[in-house]
Each structure stands twice: as C-alpha cells, then as structure tokens.
N, C-alpha and C positions, 0 to 999 in steps of 0.2 A: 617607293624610295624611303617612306619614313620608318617602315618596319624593317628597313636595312640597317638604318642608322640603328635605330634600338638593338639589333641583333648584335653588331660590330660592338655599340655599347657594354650589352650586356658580358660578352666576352673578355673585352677589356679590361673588367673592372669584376670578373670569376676571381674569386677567393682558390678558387682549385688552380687555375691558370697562373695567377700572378705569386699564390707562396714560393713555388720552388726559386724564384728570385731571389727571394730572402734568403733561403735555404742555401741555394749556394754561397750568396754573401758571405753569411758567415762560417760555412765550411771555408771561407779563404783567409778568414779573418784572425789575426793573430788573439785569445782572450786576454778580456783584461776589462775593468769596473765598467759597473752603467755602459759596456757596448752595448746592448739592447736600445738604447737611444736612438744610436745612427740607425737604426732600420727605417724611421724616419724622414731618413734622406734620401733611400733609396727607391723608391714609386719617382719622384717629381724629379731626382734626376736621370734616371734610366730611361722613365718614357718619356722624356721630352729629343724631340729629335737631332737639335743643336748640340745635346750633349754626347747622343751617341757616334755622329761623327765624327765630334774630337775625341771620345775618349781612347780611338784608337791610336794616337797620340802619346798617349797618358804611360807614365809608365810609372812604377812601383819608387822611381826614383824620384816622381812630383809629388809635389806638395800639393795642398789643399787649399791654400791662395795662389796655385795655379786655377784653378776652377771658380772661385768666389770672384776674379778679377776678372773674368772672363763675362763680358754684359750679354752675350749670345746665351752663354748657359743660365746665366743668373736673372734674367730678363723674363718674370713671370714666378722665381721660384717659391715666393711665399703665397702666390695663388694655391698651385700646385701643392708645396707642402699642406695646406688647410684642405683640398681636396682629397689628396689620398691620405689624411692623418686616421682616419674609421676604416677605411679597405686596410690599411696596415695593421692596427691592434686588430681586426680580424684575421689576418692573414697569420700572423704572430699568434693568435690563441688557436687557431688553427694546427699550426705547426706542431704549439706542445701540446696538443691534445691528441694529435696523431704520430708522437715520440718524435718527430722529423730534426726535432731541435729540443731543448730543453733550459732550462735556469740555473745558472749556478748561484748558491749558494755566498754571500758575500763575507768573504772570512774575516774576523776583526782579531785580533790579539790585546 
C-alpha cells in the first residue's frame, strides 16, 4: 500500500502532468502586468476538491470575493499555496523552456 501512495504521489505532483494546467490557464486569460503571479493560485485551488465542486458554479460573471468568502475553498489555502509554490516555478520554467508559454516583455513609456 505504501508504494501506492508514493506512486499516486509521485503523479500528482509530475511537472509533465500538472503544466498543461497552467497552460491552459493562461490561454484563457485575458493579458495584462505581473499575470505570471496568479499562476500561484492555481495548484491550491484546482486541486483541492472543495473548490472544484463549486467552481462549476462560477462563472466569468463572479468575482473573486466570491471564492475568498467561501471557508470550504479557503480552508487550508495558505498550506496548499506553500506547498505547490516550487512544483509551480518549476512547472512555469517548464513551460518556457518548452515555448508552451512565454514572457512578455513589460513595456514602460
């Protein structure tokens, strides 16, 4: 059983498995400064299960103190965020190192 657990782990937490997450992300994402931030956000609350229930809920039309207000999603989030903050800058150097995504340039006038 315990080299179950390690196997499911190690899957889990695949750098090859969990970028295209981000990937899509931000193919949804409208641009604009420092988005590369929220990539952040997105490990602790996609895989937490609380949240993928309601996000089906969620629509384009809620906010984001829909979700913050919500003690079920938010209930552990700063665990999670500390946990997947290294699997995400790897997944993200990942990404542009394999063109999947890239940097834009921050234009100043």
């Amino acid at each position: 059983m315990s080299k179950f657990v390690e196997n499911i782990s190690t899957l889990q937490n695949n750098i090859f498995i969990l970028t295209p997450l981000l990937v899509s992300f931000y193919k949804n994402l409208k641009p604009m400064d420092k988005n590369i931030l929220l990539a952040y956000f997105v490990f602790p609350l996609v895989l937490n299960n609380e949240f993928i229930e309601k996000i089906q809920k969620i629509t384009t039309a809620s906010n984001l103190s829909r979700i913050t207000k919500d003690k079920d999603i938010m209930a552990g989030f700063e665990e999670r965020f500390y946990f997947y903050k290294e699997q995400t800058n790897k997944c993200l150097q990942y990404a542009i190192a394999v063109s999947y995504t890239h940097l834009r340039a921050h234009e100043t006038r």
